[in-house]
C-alpha positions in Angstrom: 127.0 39.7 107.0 123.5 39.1 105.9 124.7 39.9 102.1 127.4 36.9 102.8 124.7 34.4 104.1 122.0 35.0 101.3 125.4 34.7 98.7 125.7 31.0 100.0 122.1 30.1 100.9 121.2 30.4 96.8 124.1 27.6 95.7 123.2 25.5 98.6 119.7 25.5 97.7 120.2 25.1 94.0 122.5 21.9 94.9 119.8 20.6 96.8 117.3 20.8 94.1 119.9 19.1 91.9 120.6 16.3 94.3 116.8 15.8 94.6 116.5 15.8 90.6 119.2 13.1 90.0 118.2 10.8 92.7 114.6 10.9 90.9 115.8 10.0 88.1 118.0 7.4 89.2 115.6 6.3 90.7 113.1 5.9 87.7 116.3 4.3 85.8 116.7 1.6 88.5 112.6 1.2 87.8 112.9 0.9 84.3 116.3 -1.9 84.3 114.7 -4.1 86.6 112.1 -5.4 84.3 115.5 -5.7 81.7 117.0 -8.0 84.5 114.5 -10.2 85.3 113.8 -10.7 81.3 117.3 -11.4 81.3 117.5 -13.6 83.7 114.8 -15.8 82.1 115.2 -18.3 79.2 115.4 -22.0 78.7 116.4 -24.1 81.9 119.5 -25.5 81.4 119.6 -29.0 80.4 121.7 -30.1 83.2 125.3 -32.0 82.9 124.3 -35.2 83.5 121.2 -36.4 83.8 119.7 -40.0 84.8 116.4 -41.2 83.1 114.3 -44.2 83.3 111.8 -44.6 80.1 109.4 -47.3 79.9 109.8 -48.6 75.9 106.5 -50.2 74.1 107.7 -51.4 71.0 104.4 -51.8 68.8 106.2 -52.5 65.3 108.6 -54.5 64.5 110.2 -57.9 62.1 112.4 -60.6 62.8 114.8 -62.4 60.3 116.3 -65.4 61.0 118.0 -68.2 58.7 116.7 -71.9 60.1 118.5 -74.9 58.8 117.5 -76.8 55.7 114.4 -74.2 56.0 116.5 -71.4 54.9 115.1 -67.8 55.3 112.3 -67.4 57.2 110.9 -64.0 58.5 107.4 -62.2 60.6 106.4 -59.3 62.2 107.1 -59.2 65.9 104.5 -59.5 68.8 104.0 -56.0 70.5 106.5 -55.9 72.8 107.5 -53.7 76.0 110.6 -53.0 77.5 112.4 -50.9 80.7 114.8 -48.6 79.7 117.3 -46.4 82.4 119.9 -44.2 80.9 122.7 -42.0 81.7 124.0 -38.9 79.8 126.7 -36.3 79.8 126.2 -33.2 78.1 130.1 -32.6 76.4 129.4 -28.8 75.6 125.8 -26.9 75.4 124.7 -29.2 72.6 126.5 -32.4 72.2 125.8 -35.5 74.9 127.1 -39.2 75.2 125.6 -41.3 77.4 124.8 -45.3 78.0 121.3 -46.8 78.2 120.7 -50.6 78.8 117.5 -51.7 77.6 115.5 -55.1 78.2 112.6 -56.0 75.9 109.8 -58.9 76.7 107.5 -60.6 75.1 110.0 -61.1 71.8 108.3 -63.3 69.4 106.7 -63.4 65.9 103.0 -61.6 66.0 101.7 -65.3 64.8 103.6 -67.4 67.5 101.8 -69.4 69.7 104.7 -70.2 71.8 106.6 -69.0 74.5 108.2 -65.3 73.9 111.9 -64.7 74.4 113.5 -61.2 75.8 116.4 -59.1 74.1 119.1 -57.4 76.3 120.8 -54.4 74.4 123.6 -52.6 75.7 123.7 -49.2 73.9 126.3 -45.9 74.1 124.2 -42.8 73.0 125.6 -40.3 70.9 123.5 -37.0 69.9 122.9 -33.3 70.4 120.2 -31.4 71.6 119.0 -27.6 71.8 116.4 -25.5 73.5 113.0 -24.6 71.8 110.8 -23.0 74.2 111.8 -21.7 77.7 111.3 -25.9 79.3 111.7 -28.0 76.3 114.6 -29.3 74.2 114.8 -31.6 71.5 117.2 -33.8 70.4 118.5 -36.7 68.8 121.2 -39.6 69.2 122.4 -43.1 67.1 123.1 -46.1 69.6 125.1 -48.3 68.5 125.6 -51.6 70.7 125.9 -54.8 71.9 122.0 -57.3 71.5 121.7 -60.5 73.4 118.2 -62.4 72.8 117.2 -65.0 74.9 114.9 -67.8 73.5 111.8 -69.5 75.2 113.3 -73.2 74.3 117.2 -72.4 76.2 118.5 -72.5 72.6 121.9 -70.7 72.5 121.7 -67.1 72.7 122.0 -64.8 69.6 123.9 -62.5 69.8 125.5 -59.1 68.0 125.7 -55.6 66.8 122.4 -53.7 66.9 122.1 -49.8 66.0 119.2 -47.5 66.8 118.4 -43.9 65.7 116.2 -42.2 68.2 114.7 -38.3 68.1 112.6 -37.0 71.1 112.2 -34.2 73.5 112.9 -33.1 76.7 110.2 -31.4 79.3 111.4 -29.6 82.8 109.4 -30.3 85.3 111.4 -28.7 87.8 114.7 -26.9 87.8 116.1 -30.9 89.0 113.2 -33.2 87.4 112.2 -33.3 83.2 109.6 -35.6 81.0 111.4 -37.5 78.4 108.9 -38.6 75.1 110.9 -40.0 71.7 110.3 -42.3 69.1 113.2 -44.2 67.8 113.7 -47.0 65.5 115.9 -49.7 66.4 118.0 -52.6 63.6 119.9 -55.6 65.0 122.5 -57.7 63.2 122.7 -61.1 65.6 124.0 -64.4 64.6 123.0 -67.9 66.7 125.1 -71.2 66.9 123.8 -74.8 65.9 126.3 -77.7 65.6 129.6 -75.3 65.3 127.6 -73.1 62.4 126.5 -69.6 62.6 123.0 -68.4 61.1 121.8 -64.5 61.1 118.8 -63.6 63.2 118.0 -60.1 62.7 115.4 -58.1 64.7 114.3 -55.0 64.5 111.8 -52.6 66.2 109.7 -49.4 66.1 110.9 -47.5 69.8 108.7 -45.4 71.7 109.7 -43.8 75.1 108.1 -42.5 77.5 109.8 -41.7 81.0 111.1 -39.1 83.9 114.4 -38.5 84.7 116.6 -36.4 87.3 119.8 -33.5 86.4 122.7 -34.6 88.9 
């Protein structure tokens, strides 16, 4: 009987010293992955699929071109000008986006003028891609094309017309919801104004800079 008990008390005793063995070392697996999972787990935040911005838009640069009757040609540098601009994008895959951003510029005049300045209204579709560079930032880059009113000091018809802007900048997250938008873009419009039943080009165009804070929906 005691020959019997001592035959089974070796194999149980070796099993437990085998169970103790693997769950140290499962144990010191678990240990090891868990630095492997949180690495993992880390990387760039995720742009969002749509976001909504609002940039503020000084425009330090810039020229005007317009054609003025029996003058002819006549063409400055713009005023320094500033401008609001809210915007609204979808992202179409991980790197593509279209979105639409209104913007409204003051203080539009020749650099020389004396007179009263006018304002330009542009409606604008964006159209770009973007991509992750560091764990919180992406770049990226878009063309808006779009639809320019400017409105003159004297309540002279509008001008109006196509206008198409190329704009690269980057993207900070604040948050896992809130991000810092910075980009520098620059902007050429293609406007024509009425007198008497004929049509004369005014072109302006602008040096972009954006600065502004926006949200991930």
């Amino acid at each position: 009987m005691t020959k019997s008990r001592n035959r089974w008390l070796v194999p149980a005793a070796v099993a437990s010293l085998v169970a103790s063995g693997l769950v140290a070392i499962s144990g010191s697996a678990l240990a090891q992955e868990a630095p492997v999972a949180t690495a993992v787990g880390s990387g760039p935040v995720p742009i969002g699929r749509m976001r909504l911005s609002f940039s503020i838009v000084p425009a330090p640069l810039g020229s005007i071109e317009s054609t003025v009757p029996i003058i002819g040609k006549v063409s400055a540098d713009t005023a320094f000008a500033f401008g609001l601009r809210p915007a609204f994008d979808y992202s179409i895959n991980d790197y593509f986006f279209v979105g639409f951003a209104p913007q409204f510029l003051l203080n539009v005049k020749g650099d020389d003028s004396n007179g009263s300045a006018g304002k330009a209204l542009d409606l604008l579709l964006r159209v770009g891609g973007h991509a992750p560079v560091a764990d919180r930032v992406h770049l990226y880059g878009y063309l808006s094309p779009g639809y320019s009113i400017i409105f003159p000091p004297t309540g002279d018809e509008n001008a109006t017309g196509f206008v198409l802007g190329v704009t690269v900048g980057g993207m900070y997250a604040l948050s896992d919801k809130l991000f810092a938008v910075a980009d520098i873009g620059y902007q050429l419009g293609y406007q024509e104004f009425t007198i008497q039943g004929a049509d004369f080009d005014s072109h302006l165009r602008y040096l972009l800079i954006g600065l502004g804070i926006g949200m991930k929906l």
